[in-house]
C-alpha positions as CSV (number, residue, x, y, z in Angstrom):
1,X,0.0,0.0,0.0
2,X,2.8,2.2,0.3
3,X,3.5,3.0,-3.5
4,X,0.2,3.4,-4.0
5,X,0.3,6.0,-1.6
6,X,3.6,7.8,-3.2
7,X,2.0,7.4,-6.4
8,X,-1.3,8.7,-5.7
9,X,0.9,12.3,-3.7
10,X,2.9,12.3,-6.9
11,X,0.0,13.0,-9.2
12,X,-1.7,15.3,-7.2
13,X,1.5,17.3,-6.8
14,X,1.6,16.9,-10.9
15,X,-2.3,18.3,-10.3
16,X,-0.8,20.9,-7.7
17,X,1.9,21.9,-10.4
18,X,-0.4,22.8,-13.6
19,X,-2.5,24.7,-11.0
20,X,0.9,26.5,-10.2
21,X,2.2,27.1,-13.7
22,X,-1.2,28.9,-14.5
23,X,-1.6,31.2,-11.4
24,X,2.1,32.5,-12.2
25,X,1.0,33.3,-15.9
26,X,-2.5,34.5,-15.9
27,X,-2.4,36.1,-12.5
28,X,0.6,38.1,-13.0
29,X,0.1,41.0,-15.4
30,X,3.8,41.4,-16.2
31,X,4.5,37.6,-17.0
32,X,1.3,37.6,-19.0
33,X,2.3,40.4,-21.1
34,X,5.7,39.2,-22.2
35,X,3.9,35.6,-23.1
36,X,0.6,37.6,-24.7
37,X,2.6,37.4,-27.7
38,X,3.3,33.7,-28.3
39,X,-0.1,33.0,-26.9
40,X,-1.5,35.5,-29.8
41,X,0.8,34.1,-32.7
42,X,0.0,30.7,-31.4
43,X,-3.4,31.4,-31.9
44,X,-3.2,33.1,-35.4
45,X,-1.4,30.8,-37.1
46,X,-3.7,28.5,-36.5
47,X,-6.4,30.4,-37.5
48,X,-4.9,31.8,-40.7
49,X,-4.0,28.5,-41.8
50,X,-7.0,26.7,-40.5
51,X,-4.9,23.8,-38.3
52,X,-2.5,23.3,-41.5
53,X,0.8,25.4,-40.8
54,X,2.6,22.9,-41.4
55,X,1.6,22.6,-44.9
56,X,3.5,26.2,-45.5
57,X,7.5,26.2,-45.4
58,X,7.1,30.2,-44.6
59,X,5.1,29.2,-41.6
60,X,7.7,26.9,-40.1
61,X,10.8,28.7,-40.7
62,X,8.8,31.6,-38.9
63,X,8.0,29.4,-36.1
64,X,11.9,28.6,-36.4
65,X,12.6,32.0,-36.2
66,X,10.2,33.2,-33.0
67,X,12.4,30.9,-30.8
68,X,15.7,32.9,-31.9
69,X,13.6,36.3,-31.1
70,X,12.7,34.6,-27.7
71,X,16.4,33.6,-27.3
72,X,17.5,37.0,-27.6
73,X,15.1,38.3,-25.0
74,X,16.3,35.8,-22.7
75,X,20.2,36.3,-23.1
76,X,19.1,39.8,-22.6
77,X,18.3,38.4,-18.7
78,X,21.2,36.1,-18.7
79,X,23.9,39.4,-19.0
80,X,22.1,41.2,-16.3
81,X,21.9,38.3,-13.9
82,X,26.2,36.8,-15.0
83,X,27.0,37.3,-11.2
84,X,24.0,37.1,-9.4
85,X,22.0,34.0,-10.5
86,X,23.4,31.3,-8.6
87,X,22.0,28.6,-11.8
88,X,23.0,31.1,-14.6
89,X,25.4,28.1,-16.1
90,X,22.5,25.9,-16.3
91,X,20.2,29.1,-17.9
92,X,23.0,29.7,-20.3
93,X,22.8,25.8,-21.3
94,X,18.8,26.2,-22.0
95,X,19.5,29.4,-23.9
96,X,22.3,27.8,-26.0
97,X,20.0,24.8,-27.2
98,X,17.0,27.2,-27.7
99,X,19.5,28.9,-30.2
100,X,20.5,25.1,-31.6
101,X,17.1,24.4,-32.4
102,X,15.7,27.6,-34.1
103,X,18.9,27.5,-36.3
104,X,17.9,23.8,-36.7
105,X,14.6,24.3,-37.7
106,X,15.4,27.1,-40.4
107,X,18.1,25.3,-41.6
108,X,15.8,22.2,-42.2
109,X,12.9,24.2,-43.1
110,X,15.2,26.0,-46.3
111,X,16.3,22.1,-47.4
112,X,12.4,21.3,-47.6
113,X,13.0,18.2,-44.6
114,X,9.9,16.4,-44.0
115,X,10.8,16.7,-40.6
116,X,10.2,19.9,-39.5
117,X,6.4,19.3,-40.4
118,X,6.5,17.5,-36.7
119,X,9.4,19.5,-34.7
120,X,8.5,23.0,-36.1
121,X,4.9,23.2,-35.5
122,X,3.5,25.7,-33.6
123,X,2.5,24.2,-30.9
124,X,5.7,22.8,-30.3
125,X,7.3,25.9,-30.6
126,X,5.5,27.7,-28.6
127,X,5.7,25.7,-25.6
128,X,9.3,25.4,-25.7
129,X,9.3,29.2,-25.6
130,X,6.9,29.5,-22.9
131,X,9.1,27.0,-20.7
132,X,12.1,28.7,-21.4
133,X,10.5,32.0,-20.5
134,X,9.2,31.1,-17.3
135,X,12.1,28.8,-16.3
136,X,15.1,31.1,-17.4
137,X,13.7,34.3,-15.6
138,X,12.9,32.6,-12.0
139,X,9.1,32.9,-12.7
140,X,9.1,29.3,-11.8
141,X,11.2,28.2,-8.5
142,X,12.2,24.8,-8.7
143,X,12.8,23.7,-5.1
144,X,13.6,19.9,-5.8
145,X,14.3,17.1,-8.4
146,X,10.6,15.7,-7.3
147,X,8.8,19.1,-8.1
148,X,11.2,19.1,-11.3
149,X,9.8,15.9,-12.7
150,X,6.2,17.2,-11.6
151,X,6.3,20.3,-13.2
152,X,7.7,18.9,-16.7
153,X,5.0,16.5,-17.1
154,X,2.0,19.0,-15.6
155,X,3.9,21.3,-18.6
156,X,3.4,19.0,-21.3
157,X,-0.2,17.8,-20.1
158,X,-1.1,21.7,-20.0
159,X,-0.1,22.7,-23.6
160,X,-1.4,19.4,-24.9
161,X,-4.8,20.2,-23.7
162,X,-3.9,24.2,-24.7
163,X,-3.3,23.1,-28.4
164,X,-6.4,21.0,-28.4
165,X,-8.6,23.9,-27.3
166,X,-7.0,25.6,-30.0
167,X,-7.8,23.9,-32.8
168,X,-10.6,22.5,-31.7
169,X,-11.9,26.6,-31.3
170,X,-10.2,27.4,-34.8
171,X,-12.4,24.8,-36.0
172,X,-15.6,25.9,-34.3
173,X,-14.9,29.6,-35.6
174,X,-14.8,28.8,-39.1
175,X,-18.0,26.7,-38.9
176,X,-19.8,29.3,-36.9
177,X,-18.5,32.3,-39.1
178,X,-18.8,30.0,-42.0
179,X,-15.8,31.7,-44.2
180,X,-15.6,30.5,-47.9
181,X,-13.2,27.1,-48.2
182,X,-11.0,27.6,-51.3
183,X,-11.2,24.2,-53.9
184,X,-7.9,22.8,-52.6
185,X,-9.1,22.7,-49.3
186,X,-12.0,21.2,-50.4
187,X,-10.2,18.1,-52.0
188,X,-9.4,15.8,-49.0
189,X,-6.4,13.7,-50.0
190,X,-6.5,10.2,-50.3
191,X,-5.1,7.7,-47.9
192,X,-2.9,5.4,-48.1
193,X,-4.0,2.1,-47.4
194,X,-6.7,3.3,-50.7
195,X,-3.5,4.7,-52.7
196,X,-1.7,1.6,-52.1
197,X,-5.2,-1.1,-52.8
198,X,-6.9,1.3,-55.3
199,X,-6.8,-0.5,-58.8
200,X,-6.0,1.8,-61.7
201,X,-8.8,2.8,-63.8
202,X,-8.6,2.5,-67.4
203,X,-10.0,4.8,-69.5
204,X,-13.2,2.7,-71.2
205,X,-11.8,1.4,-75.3
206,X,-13.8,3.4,-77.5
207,X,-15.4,1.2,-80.5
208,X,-14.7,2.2,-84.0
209,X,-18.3,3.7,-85.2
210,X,-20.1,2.1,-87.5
211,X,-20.9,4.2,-89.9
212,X,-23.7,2.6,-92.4
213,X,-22.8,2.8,-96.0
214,X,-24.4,4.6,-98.4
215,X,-26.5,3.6,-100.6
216,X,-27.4,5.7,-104.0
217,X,-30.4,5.7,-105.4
218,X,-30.6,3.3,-108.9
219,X,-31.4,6.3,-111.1
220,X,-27.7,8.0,-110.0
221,X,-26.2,4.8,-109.6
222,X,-23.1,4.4,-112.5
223,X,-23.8,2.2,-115.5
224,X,-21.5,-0.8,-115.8
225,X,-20.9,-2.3,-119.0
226,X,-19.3,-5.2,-120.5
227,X,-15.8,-4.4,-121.7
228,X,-16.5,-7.5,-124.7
229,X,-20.0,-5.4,-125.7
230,X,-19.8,-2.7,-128.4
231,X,-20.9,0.6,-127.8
232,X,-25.1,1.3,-129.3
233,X,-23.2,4.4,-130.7
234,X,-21.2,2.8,-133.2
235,X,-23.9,0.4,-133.9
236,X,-25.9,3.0,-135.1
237,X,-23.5,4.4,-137.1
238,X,-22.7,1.7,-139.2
239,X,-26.8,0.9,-139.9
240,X,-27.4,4.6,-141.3
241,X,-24.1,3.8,-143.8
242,X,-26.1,0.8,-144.8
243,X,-29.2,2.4,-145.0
């Protein structure tokens, strides 16, 4: 019965964490304005592009390039805190790989990778710029490695259920404004268990037409005469000299 017990105080801390991580953004109006703009490009892009941004290369190497913008508002903290942070190497680590992986992204985005269609979504993105945000500038105080652990997986359970709401509000809008759906949105494409079992379709072997002959009428119809029979002309002829 024990580990059921640590289990069960594990997950309501997990509980007590996402409870946490939104009281520090939503009821602070400083930390809610510097993450009012992820929260609003979060929400546009998926509005704009209807749930498919990562159909656009323009839209992920953007995404790609709001985490280097977010890394330079963060380095910004990391030289006015060099002496005083006591965890500024660790800070500098996180910055460092934030830099990595918007580099990464463009970089992969430019070479058309089919990658980045999972790692540079904006969901993703965003997230990893929200953490970094709140962890980097001691909005968050970790206390222990038990609360660490907590915290990442109330994160990731937050902003799966943030980018769900999303979409599934992107999709309610356009139903409920009812906004005109260009024809390639309109053609679903096919998948691939019927691209793979589809037969090909022929195209349907034309007969040759029968076109009936024609038929002339007896009094136009050509005269054929025996090559062996005289012509009535010279038979004539040779009567009169008779005659």
């Amino acid at each position: 019965m024990v580990w059921w017990v640590s289990l069960l105080n594990f997950l309501l801390g997990v509980i007590f964490q996402i409870g946490y991580l939104l009281e520090v953004q939503f009821l602070n109006f400083m930390v809610l304005w510097q993450l009012l703009p992820i929260y609003t490009s979060w929400f546009a892009t998926q509005f704009i592009t209807r749930n498919k941004e990562y159909e656009d290369i323009a839209n992920r190497f953007m995404n790609g390039f709001s985490l280097l913008w977010v890394g330079f508002q963060l380095g910004e903290y990391i030289i006015d805190n060099l002496f005083s942070d006591p965890f500024i190497v660790a800070k500098i680590v996180i910055v460092s790989a934030i830099f990595v992986y918007s580099f990464f992204i463009m970089r992969l985005t430019l070479l058309k990778k089919d990658i980045t269609k999972y790692i540079a979504r904006i969901g993703e993105v965003s997230t990893v710029n929200i953490a970094a945000m709140l962890f980097v500038q001691n909005i968050i105080i970790v206390r222990d490695s038990i609360q660490l652990i907590q915290l990442i997986i109330g994160f990731i359970l937050l902003y799966l259920i943030v980018d769900l709401s999303i979409r599934k509000l992107v999709e309610y809008l356009y139903k409920k404004v009812k906004l005109p759906v260009t024809e390639e949105e309109e053609e679903k494409p096919t998948p691939r268990y019927e691209r793979i079992t589809a037969q090909p379709q022929h195209p349907p072997v034309q007969k040759p037409s029968q076109v009936p002959p024609i038929r002339i009428p007896p009094s136009q119809a050509p005269i054929r005469r025996n090559p062996l029979q005289k012509p009535s002309v010279q038979k004539n002829t040779l009567e009169k000299k008779r005659i």
